[in-house]
C-alpha positions as CSV (number, residue, x, y, z in Angstrom):
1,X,33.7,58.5,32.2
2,X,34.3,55.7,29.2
3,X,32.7,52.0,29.8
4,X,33.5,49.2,28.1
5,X,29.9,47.0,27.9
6,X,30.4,43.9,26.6
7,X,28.4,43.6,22.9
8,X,28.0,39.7,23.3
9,X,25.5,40.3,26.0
10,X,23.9,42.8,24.4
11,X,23.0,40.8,21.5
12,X,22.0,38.3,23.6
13,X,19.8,40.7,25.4
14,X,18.6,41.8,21.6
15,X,18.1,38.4,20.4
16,X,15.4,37.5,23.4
17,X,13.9,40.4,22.9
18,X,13.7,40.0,19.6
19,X,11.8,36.6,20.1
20,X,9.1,38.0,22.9
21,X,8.2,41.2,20.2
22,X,7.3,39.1,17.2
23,X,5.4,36.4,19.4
24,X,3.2,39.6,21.0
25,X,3.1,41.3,18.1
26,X,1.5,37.7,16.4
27,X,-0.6,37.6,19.2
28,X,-2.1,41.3,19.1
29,X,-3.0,40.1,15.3
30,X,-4.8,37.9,16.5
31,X,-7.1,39.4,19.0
32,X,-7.5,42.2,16.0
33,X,-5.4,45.0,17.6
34,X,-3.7,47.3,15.5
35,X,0.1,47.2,15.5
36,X,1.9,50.6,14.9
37,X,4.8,51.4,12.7
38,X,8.0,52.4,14.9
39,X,11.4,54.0,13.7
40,X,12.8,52.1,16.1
41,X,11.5,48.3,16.1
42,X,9.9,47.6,19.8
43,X,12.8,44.7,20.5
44,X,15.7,47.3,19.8
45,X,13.8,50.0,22.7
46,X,13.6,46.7,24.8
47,X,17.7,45.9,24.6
48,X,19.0,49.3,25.0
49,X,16.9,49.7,28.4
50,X,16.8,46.7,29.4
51,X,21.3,46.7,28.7
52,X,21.0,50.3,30.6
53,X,20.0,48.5,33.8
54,X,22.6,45.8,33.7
55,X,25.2,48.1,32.5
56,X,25.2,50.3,36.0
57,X,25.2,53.6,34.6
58,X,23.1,56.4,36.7
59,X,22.9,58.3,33.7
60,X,20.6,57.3,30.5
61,X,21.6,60.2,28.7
62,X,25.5,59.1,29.0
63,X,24.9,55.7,28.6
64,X,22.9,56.3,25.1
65,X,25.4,58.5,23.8
């Protein structure tokens, strides 16, 4: 089963993301908390599940592939 998703909203979804990780990641600097590395940053985690949700798909595995 092939979905088309539409990317727009997923770079939307990416963007806002994008905006909340690097305002908490300022703000555990400041209260001194260590911030680990990631191969994936924590905004693009953020986008694909929170896109998986919205996409309807009852499978994660299929929907990342």
């Amino acid at each position: 089963m092939y979905l088309i998703l539409n990317t727009t909203k997923l770079i939307e979804i990416y963007i806002t993301c994008d905006d909340f990780a690097k305002k908490f990641q300022q703000y555990q600097l400041s209260q001194g908390q260590v911030v680990p590395q990631e191969k994936m940053s924590c905004s693009e985690i953020m986008a694909i599940v929170i896109y998986y949700h919205i996409s309807g798909m009852k499978c994660f595995k299929y929907y990342y592939q």
